[in-house]
C-alpha positions in Angstrom: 71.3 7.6 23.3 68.2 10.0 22.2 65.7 7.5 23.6 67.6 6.9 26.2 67.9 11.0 27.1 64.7 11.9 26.2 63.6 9.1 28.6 64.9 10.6 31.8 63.7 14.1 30.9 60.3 12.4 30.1 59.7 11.1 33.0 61.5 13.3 35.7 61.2 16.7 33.7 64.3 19.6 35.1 65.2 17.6 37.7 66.4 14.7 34.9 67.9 18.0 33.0 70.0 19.0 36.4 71.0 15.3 36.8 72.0 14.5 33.3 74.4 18.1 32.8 75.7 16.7 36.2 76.6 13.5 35.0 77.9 14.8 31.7 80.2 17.4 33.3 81.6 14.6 35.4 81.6 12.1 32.6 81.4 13.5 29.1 80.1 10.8 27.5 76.6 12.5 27.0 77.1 15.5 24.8 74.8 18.6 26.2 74.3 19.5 22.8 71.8 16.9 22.4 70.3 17.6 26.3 69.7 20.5 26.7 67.9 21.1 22.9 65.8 18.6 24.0 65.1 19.9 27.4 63.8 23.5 25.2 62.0 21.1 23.1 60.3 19.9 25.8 59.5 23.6 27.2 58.2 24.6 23.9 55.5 21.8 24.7 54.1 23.0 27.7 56.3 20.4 29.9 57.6 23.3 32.4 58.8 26.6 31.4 61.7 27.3 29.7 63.8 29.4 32.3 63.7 26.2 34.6 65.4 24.1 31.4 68.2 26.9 31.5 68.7 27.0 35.5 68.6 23.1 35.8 71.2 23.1 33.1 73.1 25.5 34.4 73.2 24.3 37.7 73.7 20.4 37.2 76.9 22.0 34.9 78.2 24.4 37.7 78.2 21.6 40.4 80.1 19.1 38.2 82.8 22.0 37.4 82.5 22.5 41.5 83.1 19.1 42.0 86.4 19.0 39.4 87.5 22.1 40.9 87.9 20.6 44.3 89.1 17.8 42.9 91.8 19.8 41.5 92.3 21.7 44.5 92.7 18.3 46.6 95.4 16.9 43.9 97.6 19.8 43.2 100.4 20.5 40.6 103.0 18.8 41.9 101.3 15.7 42.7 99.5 15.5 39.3 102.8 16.2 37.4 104.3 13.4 39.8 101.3 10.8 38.1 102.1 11.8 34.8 105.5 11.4 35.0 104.8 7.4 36.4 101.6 7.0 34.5 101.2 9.8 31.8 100.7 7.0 29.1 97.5 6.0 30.1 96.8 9.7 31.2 97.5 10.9 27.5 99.8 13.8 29.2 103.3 14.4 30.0 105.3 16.4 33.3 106.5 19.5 30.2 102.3 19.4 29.2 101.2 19.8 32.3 103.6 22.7 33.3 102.7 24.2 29.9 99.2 23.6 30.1 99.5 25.1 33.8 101.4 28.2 32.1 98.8 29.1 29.7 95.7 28.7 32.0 97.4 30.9 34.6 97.6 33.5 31.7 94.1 33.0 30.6 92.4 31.7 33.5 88.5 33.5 33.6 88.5 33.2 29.8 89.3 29.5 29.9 87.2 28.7 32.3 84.2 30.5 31.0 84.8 29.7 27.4 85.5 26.2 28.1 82.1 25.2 29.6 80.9 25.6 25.8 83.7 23.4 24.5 82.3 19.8 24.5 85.0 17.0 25.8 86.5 19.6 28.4 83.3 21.0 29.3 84.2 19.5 33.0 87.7 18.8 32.9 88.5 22.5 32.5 88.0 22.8 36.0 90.2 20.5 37.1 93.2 22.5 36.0 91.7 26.1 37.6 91.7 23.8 41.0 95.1 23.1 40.4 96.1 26.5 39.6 94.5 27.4 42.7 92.1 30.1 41.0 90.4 31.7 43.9 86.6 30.1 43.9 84.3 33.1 44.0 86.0 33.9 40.6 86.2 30.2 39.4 82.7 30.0 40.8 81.4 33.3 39.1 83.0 32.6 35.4 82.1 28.9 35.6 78.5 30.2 36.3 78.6 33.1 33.2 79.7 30.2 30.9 77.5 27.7 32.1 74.5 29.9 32.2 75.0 31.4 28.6 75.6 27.4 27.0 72.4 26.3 28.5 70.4 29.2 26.7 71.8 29.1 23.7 71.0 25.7 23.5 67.6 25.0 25.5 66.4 28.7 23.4 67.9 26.4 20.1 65.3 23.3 21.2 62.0 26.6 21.8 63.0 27.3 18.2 62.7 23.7 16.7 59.4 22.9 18.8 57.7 20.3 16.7 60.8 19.8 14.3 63.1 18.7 17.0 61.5 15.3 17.0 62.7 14.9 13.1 66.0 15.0 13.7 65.9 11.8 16.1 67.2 10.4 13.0 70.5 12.1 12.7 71.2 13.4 16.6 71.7 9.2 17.2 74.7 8.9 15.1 76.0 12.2 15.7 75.6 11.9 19.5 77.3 8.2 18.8 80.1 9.5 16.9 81.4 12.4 19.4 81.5 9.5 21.9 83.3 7.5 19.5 85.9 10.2 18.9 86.6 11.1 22.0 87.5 7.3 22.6 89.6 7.1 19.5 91.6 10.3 20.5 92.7 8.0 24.0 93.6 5.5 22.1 95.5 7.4 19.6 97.4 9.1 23.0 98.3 5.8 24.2 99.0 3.6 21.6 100.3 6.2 19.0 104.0 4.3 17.3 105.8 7.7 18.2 106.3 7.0 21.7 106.9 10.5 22.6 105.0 10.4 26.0 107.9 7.7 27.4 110.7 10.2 25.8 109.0 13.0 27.0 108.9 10.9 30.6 112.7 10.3 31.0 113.7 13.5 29.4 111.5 15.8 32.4 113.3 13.0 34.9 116.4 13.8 33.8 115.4 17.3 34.2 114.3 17.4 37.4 117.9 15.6 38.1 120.0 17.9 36.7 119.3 20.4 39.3 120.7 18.4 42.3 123.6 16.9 40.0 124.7 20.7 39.1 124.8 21.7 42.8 126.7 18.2 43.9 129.0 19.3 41.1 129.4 22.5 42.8 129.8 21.3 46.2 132.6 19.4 44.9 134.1 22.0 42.8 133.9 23.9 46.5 135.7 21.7 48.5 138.2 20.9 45.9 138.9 24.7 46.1 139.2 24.9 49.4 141.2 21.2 49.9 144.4 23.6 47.6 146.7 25.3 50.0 147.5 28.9 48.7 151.0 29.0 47.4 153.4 29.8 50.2 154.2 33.6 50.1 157.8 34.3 49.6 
């Protein structure tokens, strides 16, 4: 994956930088940690300067969050809860997560967003739920960009520091870069496969739920009519 990387920015320089954070956002298969340190390694030797590393970071990262958020926007709550009730197996979520999910981010909505552009996995994803949550988009827009922009720094300013060095730790960035990949797979799998089954309970316990509610007011109804089918008790 470093050759492969270090490729791209070889040869196309910040506009390989914008297009790889793009494609990691929207598929986080390619860690930024091991982008953008590379893309400051490449600034510290001469290859452009180092505040275009940071703003083709940034931006490649804020258009795949853009792109997430409208995809949020475009699904909605309802209908996502409605796909993991019939398919929250292979989505690794359940109806009760995604209302509790939904919950917290509503609570914590700039912080999540901004904070979770540094979280890697969910670096994209997070936006997916503010669409949902229909966070207004100047604000999704401006927090996405404070997160994004302060990430890329760090770690394009963590690549000016390493300079010649970076290149050593080919060595170690391969396996680690493999690994989160690897992890991230195994943590699917666990989701779907795991023995406890607790998605398909959870499943049939939130459709029983969302039952109840017409079963309580048919019970009602009923309870109604039966009340009003008695004749009063003839005065005497």
């Amino acid at each position: 994956m470093f050759t492969f990387i270090a490729g791209i920015i070889g040869r196309t320089g910040v506009a390989g930088v914008f297009l790889l954070m793009l494609v990691e956002n929207l598929v986080p298969a390619i860690p930024s940690e091991l982008i953008l340190p590379l893309a400051g390694f490449e600034a510290s030797q001469g290859a452009f300067p180092p505040v275009a590393a940071i703003a083709a970071g940034a931006a490649g990262s804020i258009l795949g969050g853009v792109a997430w958020y409208g995809l949020g926007r475009r699904l909605g709550l309802e209908r996502f809860r409605r796909l993991a009730a019939r398919g929250g197996r292979w989505l690794a979520i359940t109806p009760r997560e995604v209302d509790q999910a939904n919950a917290w981010f509503r609570r914590n909505a700039a912080l999540a967003v901004c904070l979770g552009r540094a979280i890697p996995g969910v670096r994209g994803v997070i936006c997916l739920p503010a669409g949902m949550a229909r966070m207004p988009f100047a604000s999704f827009l401006l927090w996405s960009s404070i997160g994004a922009a302060l990430w890329s720094a760090v770690l394009v300013g963590a690549g000016l520091v390493l300079g010649q060095r970076y290149a050593a730790v080919e060595l170690w960035v391969n396996p680690v870069a493999d690994a989160f990949f690897g992890v991230c797979v195994a943590a699917y799998l666990w989701r779907v496969v795991r023995p406890s089954g607790r998605p398909g309970r959870n499943h049939r316990r939130d459709a029983r739920r969302a039952a109840e509610p017409g079963r309580q007011q048919d019970q009602h109804d009923h309870g109604d009519g039966d009340h009003r089918g008695r004749r009063e008790p003839a005065k005497l």
